[in-house]
mmCIF file as Biopython writes it, N, C-alpha, C and O atoms, coordinates in Angstrom:
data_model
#
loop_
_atom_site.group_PDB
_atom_site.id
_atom_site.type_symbol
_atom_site.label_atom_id
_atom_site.label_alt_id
_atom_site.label_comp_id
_atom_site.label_asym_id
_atom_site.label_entity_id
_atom_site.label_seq_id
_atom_site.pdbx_PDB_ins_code
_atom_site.Cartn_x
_atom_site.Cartn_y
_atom_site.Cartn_z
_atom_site.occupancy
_atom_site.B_iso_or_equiv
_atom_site.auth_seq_id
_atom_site.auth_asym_id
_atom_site.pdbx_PDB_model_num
ATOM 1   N N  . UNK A ? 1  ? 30.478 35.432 -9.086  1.0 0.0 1  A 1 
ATOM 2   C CA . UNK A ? 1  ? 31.755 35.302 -8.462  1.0 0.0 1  A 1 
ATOM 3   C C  . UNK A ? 1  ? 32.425 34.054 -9.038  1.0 0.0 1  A 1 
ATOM 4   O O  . UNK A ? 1  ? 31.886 32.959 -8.881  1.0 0.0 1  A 1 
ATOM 5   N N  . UNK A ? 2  ? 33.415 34.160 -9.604  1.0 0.0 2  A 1 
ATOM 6   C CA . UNK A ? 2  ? 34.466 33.463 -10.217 1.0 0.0 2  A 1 
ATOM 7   C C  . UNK A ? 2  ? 34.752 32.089 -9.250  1.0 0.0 2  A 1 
ATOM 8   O O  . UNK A ? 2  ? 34.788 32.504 -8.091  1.0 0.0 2  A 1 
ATOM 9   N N  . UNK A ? 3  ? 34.902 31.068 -9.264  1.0 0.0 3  A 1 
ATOM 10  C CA . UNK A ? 3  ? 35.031 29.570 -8.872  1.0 0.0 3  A 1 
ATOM 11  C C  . UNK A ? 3  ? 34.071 29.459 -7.142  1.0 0.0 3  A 1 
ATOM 12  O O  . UNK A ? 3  ? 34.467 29.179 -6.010  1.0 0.0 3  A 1 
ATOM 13  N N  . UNK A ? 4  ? 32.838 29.799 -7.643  1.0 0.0 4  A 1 
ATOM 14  C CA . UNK A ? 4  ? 31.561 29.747 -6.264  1.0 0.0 4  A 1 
ATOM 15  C C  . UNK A ? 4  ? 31.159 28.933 -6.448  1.0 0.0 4  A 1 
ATOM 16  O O  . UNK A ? 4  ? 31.090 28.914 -7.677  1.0 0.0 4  A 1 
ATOM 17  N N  . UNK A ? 5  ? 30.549 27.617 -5.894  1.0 0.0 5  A 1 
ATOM 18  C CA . UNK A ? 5  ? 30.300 26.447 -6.134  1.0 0.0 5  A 1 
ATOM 19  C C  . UNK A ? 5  ? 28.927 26.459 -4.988  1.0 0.0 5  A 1 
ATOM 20  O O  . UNK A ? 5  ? 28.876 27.049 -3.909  1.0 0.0 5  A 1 
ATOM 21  N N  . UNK A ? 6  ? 28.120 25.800 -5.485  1.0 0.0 6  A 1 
ATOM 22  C CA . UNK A ? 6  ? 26.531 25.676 -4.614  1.0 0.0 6  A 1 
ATOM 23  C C  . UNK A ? 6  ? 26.422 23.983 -4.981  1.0 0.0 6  A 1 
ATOM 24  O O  . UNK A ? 6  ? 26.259 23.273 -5.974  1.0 0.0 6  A 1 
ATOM 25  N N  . UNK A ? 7  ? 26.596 23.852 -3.695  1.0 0.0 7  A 1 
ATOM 26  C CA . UNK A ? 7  ? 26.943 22.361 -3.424  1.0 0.0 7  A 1 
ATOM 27  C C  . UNK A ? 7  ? 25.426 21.544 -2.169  1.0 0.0 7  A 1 
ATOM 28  O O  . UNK A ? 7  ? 25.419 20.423 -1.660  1.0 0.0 7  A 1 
ATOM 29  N N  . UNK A ? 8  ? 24.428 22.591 -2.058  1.0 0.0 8  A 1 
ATOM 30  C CA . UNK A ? 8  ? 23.968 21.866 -0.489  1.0 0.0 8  A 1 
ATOM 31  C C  . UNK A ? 8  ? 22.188 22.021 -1.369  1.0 0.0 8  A 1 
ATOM 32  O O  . UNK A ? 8  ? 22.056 22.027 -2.593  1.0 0.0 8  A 1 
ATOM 33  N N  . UNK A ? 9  ? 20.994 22.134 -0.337  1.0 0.0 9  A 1 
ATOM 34  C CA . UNK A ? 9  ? 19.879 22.010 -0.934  1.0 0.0 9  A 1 
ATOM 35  C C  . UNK A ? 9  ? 19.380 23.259 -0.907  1.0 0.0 9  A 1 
ATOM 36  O O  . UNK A ? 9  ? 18.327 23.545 -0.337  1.0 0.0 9  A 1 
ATOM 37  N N  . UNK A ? 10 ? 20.142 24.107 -1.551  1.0 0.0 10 A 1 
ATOM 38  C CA . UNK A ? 10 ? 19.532 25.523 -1.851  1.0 0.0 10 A 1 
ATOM 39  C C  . UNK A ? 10 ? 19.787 25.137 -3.168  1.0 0.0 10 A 1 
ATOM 40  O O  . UNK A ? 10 ? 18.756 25.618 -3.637  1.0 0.0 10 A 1 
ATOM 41  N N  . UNK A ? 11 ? 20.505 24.514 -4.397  1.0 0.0 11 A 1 
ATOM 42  C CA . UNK A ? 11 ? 20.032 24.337 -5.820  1.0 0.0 11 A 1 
ATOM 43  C C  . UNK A ? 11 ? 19.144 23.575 -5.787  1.0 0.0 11 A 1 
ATOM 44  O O  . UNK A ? 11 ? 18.905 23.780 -6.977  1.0 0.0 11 A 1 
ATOM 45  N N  . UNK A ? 12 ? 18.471 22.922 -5.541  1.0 0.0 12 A 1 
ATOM 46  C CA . UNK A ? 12 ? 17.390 22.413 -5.657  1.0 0.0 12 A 1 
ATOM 47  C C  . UNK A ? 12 ? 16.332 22.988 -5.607  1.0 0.0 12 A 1 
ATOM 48  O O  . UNK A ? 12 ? 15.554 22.755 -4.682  1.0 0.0 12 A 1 
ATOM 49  N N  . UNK A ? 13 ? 15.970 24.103 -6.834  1.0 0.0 13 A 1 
ATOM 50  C CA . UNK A ? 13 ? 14.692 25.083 -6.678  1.0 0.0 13 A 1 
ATOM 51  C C  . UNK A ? 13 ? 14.010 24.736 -6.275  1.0 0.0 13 A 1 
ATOM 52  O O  . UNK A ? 13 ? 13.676 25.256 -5.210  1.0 0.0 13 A 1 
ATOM 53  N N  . UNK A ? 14 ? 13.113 23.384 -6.875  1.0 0.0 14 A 1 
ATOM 54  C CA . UNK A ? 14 ? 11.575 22.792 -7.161  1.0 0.0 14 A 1 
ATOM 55  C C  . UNK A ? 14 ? 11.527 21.918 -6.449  1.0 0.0 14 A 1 
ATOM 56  O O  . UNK A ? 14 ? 10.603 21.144 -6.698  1.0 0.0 14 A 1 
ATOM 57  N N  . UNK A ? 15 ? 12.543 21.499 -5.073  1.0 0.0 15 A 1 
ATOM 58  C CA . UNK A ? 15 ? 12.434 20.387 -4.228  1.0 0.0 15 A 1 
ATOM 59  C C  . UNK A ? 15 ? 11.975 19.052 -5.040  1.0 0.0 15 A 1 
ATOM 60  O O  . UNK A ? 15 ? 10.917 18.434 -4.912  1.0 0.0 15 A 1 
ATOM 61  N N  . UNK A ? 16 ? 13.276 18.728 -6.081  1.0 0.0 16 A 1 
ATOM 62  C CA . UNK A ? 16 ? 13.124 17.716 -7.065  1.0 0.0 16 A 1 
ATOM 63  C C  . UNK A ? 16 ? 13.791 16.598 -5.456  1.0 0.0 16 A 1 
ATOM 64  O O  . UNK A ? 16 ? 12.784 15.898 -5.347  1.0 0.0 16 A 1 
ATOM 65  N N  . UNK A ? 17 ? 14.416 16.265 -4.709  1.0 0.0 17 A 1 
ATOM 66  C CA . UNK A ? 17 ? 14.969 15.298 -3.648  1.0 0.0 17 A 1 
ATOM 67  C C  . UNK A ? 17 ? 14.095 14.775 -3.128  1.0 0.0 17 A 1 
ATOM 68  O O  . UNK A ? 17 ? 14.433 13.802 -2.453  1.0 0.0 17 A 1 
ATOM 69  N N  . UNK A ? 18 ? 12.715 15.081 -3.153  1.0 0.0 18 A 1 
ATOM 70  C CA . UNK A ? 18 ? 11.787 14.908 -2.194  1.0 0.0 18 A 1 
ATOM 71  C C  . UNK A ? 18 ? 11.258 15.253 -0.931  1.0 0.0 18 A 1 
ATOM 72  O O  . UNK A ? 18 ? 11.446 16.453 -0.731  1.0 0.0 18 A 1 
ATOM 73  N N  . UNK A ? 19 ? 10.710 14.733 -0.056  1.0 0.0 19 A 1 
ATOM 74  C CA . UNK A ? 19 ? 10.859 15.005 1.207   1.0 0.0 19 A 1 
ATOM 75  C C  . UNK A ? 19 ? 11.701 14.879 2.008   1.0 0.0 19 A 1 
ATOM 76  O O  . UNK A ? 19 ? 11.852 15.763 2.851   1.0 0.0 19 A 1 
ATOM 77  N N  . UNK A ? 20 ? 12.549 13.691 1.998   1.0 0.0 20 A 1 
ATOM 78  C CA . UNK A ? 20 ? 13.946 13.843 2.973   1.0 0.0 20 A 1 
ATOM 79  C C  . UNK A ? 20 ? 14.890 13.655 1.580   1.0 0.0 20 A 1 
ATOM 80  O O  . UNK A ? 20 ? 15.089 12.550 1.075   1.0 0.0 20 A 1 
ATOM 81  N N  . UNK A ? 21 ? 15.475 15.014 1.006   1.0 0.0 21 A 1 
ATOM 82  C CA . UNK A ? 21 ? 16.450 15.195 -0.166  1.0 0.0 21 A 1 
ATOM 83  C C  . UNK A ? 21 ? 17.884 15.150 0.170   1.0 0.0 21 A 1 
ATOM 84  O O  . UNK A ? 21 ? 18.732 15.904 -0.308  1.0 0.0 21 A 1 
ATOM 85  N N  . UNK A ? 22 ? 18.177 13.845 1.365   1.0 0.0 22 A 1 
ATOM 86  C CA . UNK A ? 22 ? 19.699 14.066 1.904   1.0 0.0 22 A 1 
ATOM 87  C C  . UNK A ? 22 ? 20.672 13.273 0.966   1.0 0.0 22 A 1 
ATOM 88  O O  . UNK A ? 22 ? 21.889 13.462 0.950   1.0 0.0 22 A 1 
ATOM 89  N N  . UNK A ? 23 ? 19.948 12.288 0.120   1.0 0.0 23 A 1 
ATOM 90  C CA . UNK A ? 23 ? 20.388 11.296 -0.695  1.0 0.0 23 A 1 
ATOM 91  C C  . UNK A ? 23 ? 21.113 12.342 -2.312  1.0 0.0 23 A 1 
ATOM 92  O O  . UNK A ? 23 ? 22.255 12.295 -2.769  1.0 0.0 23 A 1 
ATOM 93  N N  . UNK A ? 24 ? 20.031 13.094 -2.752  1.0 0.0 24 A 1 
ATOM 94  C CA . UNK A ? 24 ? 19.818 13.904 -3.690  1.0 0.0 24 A 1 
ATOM 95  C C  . UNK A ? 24 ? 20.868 14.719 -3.493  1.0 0.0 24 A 1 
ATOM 96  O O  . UNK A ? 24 ? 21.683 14.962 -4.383  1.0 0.0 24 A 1 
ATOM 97  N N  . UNK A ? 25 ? 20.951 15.372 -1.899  1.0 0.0 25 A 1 
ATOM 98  C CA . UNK A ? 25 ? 22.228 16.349 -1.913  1.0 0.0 25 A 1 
ATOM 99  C C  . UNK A ? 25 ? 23.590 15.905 -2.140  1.0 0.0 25 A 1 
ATOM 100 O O  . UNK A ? 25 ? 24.371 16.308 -3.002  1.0 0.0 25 A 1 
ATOM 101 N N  . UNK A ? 26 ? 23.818 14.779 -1.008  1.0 0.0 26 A 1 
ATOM 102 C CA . UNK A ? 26 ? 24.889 13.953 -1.354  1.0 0.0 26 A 1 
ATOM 103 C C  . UNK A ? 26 ? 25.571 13.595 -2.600  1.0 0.0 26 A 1 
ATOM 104 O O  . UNK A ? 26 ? 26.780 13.368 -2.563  1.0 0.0 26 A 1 
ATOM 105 N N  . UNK A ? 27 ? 24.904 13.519 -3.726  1.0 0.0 27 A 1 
ATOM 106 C CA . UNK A ? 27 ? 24.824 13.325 -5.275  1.0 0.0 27 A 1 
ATOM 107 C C  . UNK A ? 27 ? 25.310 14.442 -5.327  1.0 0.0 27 A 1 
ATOM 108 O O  . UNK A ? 27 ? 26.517 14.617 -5.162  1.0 0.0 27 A 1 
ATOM 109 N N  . UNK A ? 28 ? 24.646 15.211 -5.517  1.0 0.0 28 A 1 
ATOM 110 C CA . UNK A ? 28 ? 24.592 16.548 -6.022  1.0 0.0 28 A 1 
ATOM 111 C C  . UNK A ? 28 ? 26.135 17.330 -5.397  1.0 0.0 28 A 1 
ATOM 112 O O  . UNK A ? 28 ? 26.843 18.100 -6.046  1.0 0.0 28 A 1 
ATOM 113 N N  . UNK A ? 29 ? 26.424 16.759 -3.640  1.0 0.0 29 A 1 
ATOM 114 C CA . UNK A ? 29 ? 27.911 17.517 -3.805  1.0 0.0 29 A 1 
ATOM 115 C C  . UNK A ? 29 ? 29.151 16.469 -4.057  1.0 0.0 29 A 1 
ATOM 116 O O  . UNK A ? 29 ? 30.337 16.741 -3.872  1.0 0.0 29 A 1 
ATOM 117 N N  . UNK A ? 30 ? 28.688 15.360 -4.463  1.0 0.0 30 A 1 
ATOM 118 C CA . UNK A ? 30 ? 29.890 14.745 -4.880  1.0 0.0 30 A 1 
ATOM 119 C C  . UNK A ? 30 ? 29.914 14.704 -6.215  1.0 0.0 30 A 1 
ATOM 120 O O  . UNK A ? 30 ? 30.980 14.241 -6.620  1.0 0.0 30 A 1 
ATOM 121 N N  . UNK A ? 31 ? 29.020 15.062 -7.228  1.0 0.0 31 A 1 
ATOM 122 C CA . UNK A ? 31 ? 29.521 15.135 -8.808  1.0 0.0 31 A 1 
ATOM 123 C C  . UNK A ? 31 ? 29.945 16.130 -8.501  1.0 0.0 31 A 1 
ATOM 124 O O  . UNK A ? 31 ? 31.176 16.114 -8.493  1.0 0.0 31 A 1 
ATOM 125 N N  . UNK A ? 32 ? 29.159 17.794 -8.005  1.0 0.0 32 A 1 
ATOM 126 C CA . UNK A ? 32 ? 30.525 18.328 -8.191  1.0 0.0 32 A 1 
ATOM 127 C C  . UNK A ? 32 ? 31.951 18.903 -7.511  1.0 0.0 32 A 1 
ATOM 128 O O  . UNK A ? 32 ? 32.605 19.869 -7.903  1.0 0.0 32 A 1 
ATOM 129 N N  . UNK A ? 33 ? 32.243 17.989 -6.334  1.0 0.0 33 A 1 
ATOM 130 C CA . UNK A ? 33 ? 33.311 17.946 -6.154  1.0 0.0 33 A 1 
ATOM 131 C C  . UNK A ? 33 ? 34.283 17.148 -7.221  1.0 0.0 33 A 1 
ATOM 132 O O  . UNK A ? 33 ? 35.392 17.535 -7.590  1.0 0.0 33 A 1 
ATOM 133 N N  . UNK A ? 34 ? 33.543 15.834 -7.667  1.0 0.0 34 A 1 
ATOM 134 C CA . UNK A ? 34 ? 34.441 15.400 -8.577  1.0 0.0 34 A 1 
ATOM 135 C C  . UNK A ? 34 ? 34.367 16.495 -10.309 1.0 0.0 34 A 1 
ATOM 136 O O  . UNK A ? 34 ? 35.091 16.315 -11.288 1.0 0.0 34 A 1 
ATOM 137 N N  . UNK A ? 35 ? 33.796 17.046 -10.231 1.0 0.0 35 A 1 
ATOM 138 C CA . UNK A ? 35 ? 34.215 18.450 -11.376 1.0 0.0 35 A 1 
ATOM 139 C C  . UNK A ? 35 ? 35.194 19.120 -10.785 1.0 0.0 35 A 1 
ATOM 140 O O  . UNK A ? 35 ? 36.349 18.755 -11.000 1.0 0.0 35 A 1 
ATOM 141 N N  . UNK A ? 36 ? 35.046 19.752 -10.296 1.0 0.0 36 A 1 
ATOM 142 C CA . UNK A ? 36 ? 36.062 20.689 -9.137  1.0 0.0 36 A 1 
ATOM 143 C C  . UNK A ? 36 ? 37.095 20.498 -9.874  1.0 0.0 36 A 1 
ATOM 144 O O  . UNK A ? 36 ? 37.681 21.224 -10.677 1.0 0.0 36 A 1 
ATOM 145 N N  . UNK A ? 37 ? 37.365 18.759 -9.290  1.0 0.0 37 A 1 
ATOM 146 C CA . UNK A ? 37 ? 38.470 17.628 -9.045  1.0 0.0 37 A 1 
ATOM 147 C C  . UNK A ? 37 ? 39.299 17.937 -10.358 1.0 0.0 37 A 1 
ATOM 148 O O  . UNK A ? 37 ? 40.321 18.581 -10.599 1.0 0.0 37 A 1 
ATOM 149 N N  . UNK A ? 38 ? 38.443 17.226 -11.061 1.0 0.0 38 A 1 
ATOM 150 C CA . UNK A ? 38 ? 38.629 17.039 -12.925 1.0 0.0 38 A 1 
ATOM 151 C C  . UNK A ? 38 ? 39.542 18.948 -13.480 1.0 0.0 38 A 1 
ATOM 152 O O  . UNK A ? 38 ? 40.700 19.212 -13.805 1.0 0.0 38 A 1 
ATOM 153 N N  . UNK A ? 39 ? 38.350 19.789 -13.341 1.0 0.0 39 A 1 
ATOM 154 C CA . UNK A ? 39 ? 38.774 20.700 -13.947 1.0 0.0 39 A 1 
ATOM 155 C C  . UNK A ? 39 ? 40.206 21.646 -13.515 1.0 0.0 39 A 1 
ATOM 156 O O  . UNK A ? 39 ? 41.051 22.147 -14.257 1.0 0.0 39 A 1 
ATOM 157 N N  . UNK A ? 40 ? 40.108 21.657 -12.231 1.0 0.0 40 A 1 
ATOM 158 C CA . UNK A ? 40 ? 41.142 22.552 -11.428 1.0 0.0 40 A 1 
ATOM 159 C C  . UNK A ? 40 ? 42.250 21.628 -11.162 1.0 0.0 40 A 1 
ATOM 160 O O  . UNK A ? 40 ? 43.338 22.176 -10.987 1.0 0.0 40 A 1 
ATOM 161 N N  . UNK A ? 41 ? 42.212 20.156 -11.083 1.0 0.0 41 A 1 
ATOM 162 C CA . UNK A ? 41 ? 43.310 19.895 -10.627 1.0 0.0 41 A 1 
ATOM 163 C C  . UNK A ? 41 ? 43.532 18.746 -11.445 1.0 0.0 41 A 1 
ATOM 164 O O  . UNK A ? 41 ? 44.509 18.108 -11.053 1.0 0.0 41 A 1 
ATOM 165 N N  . UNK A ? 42 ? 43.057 18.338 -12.281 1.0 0.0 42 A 1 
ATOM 166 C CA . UNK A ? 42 ? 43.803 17.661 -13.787 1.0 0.0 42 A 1 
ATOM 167 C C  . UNK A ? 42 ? 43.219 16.300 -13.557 1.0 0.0 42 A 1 
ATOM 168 O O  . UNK A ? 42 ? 43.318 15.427 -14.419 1.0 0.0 42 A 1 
ATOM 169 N N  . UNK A ? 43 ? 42.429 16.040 -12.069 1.0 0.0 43 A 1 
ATOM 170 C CA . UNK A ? 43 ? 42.249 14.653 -11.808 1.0 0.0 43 A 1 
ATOM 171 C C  . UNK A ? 43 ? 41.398 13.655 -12.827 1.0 0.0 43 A 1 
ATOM 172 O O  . UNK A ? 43 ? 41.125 13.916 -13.999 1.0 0.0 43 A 1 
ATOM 173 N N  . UNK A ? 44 ? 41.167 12.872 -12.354 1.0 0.0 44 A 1 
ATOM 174 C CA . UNK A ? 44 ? 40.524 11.882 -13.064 1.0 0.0 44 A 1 
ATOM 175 C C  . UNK A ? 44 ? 39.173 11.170 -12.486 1.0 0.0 44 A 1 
ATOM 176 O O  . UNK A ? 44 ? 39.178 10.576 -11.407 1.0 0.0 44 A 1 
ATOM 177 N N  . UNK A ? 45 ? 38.072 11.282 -13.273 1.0 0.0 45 A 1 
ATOM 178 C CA . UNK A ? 45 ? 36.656 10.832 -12.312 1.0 0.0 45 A 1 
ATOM 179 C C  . UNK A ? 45 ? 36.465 9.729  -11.721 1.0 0.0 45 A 1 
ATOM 180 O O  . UNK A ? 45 ? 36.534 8.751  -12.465 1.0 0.0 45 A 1 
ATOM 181 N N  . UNK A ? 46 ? 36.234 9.514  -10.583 1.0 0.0 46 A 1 
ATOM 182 C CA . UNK A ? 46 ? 36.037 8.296  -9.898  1.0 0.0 46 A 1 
ATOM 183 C C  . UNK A ? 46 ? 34.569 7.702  -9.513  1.0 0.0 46 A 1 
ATOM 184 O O  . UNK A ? 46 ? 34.315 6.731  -8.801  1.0 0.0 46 A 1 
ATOM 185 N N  . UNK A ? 47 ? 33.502 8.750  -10.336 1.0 0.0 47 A 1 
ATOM 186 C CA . UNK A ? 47 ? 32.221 8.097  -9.745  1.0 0.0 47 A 1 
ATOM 187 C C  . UNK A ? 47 ? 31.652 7.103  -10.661 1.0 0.0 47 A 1 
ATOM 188 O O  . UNK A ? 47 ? 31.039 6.081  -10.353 1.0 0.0 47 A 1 
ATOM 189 N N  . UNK A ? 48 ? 31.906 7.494  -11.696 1.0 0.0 48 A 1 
ATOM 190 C CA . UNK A ? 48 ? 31.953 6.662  -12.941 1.0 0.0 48 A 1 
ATOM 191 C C  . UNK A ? 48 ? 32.440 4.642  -12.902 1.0 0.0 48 A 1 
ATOM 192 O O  . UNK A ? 48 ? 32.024 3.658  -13.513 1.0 0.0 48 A 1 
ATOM 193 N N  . UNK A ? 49 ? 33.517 4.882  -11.813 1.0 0.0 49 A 1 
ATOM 194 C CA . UNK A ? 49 ? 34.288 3.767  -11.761 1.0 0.0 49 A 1 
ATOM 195 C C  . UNK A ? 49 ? 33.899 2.711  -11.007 1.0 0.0 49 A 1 
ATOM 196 O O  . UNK A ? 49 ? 34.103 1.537  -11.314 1.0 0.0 49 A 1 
ATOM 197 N N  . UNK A ? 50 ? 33.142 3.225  -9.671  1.0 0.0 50 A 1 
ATOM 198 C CA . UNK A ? 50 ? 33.399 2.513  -8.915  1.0 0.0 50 A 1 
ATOM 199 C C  . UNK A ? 50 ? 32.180 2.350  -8.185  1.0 0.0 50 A 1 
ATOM 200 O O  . UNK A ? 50 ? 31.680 3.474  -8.154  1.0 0.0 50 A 1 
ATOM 201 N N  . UNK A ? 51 ? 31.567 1.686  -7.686  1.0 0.0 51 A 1 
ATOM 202 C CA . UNK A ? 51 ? 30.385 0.778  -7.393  1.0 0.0 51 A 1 
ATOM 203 C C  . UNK A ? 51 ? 29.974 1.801  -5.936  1.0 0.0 51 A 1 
ATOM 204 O O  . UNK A ? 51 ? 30.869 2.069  -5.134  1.0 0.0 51 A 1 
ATOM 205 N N  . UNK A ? 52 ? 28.648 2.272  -5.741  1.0 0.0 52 A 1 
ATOM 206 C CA . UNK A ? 52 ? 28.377 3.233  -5.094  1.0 0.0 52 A 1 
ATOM 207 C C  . UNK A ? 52 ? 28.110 2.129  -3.665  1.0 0.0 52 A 1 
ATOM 208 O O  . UNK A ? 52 ? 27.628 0.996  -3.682  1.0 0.0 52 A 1 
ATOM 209 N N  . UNK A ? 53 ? 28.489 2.728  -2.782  1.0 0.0 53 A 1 
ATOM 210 C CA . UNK A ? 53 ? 28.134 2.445  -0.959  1.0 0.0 53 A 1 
ATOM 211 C C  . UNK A ? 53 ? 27.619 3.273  -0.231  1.0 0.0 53 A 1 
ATOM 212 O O  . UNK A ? 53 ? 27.554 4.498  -0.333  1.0 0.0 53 A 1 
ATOM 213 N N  . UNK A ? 54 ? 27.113 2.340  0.784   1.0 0.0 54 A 1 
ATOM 214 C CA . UNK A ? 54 ? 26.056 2.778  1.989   1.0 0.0 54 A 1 
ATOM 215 C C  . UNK A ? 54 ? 27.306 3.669  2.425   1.0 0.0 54 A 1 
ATOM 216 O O  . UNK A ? 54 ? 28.520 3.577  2.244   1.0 0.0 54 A 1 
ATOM 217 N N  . UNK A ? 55 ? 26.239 4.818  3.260   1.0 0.0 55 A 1 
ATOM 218 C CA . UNK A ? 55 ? 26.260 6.050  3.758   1.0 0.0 55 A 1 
ATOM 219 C C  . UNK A ? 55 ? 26.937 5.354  5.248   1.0 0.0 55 A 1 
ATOM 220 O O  . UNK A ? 55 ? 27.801 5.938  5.903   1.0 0.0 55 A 1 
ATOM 221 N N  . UNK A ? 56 ? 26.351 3.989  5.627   1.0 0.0 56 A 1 
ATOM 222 C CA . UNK A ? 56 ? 25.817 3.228  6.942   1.0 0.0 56 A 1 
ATOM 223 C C  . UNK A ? 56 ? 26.807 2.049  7.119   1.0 0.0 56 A 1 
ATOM 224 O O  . UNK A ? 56 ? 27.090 1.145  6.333   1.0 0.0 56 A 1 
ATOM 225 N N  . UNK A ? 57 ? 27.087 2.212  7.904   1.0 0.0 57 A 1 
ATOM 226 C CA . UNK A ? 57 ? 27.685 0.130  8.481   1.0 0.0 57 A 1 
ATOM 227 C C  . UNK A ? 57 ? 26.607 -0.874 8.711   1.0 0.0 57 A 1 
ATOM 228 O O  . UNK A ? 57 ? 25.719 -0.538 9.494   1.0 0.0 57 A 1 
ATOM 229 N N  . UNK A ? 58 ? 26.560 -1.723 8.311   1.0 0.0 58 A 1 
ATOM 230 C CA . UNK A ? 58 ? 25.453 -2.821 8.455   1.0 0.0 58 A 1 
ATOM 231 C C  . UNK A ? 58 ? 25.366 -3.206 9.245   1.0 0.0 58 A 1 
ATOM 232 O O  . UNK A ? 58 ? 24.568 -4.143 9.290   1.0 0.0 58 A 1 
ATOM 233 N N  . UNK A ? 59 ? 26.263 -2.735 10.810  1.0 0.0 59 A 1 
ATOM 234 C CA . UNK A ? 59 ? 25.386 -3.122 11.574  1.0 0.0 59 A 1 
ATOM 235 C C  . UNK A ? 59 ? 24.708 -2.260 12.132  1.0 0.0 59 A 1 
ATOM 236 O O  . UNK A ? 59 ? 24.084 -2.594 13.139  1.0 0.0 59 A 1 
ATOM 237 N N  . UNK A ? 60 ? 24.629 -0.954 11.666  1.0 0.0 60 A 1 
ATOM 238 C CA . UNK A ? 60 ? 23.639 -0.156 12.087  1.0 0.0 60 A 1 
ATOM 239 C C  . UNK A ? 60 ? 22.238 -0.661 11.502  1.0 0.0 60 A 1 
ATOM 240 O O  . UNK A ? 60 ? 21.188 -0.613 12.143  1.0 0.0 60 A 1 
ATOM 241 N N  . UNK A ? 61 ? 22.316 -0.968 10.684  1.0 0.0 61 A 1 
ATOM 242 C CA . UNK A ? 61 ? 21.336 -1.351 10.039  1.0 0.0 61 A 1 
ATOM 243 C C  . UNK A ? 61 ? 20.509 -2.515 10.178  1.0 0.0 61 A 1 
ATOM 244 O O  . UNK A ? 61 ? 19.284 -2.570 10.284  1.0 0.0 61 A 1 
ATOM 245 N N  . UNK A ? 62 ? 21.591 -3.687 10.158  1.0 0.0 62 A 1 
ATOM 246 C CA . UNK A ? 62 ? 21.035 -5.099 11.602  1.0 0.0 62 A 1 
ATOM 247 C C  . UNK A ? 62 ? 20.340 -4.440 13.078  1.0 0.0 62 A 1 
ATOM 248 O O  . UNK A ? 62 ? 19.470 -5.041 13.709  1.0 0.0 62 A 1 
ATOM 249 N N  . UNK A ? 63 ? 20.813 -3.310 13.418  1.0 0.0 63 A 1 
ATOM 250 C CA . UNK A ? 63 ? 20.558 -3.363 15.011  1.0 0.0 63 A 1 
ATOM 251 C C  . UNK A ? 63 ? 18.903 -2.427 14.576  1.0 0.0 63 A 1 
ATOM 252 O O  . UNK A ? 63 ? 17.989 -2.481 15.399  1.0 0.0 63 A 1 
ATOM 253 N N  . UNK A ? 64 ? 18.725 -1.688 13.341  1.0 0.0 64 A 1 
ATOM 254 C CA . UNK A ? 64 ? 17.720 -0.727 12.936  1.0 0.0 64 A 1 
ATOM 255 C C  . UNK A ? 64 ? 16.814 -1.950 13.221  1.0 0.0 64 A 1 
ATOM 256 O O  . UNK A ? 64 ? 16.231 -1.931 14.305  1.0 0.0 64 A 1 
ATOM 257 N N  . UNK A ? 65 ? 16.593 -3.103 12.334  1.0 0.0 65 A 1 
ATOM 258 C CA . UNK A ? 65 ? 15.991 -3.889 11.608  1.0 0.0 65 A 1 
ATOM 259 C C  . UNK A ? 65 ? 15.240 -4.829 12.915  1.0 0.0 65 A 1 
ATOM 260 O O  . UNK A ? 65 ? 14.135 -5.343 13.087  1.0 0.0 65 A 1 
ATOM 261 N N  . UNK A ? 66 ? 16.819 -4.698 13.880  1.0 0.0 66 A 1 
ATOM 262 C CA . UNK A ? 66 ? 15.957 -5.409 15.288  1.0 0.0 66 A 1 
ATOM 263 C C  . UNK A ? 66 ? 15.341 -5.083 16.300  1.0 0.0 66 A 1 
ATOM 264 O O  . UNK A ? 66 ? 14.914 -5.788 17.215  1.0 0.0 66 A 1 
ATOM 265 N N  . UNK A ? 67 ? 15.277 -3.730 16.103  1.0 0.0 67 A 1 
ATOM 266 C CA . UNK A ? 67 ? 14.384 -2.856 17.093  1.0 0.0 67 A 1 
ATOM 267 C C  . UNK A ? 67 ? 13.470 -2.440 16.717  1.0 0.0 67 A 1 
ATOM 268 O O  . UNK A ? 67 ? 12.865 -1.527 17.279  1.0 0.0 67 A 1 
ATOM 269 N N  . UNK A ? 68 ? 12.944 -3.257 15.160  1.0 0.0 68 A 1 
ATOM 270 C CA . UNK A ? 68 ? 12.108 -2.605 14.206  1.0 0.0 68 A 1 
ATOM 271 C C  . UNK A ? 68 ? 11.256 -1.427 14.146  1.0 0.0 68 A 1 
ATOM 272 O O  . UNK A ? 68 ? 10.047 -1.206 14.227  1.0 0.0 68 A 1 
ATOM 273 N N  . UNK A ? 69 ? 12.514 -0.627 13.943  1.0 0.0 69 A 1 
ATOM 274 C CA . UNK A ? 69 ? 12.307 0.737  13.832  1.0 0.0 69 A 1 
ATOM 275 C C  . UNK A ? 69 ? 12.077 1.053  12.071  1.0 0.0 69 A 1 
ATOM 276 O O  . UNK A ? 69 ? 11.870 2.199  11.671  1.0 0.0 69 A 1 
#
């Protein structure tokens, strides 16, 4: 089917992500949304550019760290 895109953790035949592959997917649907991007709508790549960030606010992550979880 003509512009079908498999974006989640069903391409991942061989469970290359690991055991928790949420990091791997994430990757996996933002290159190709930024293809999508590029090809269909003339854009210009932005993953390339720009310095990758937490998923998280730090202070979720302070409050993780103090309940040492």
């Amino acid at each position: 089917m003509r512009r079908l895109f498999v974006a989640d953790n069903s391409a991942l035949s061989n469970s290359l992500g690991g055991p928790n592959p949420t990091l791997t997917t994430q990757a996996l649907a933002t290159r190709l949304a930024e293809r999508i991007f590029q090809r269909y709508f003339g854009g210009t790549p932005w993953v390339t550019k720009e310095s990758p960030t937490t998923s998280t606010d730090d202070r979720v992550t302070v409050a993780v760290r103090q309940r040492g979880l």
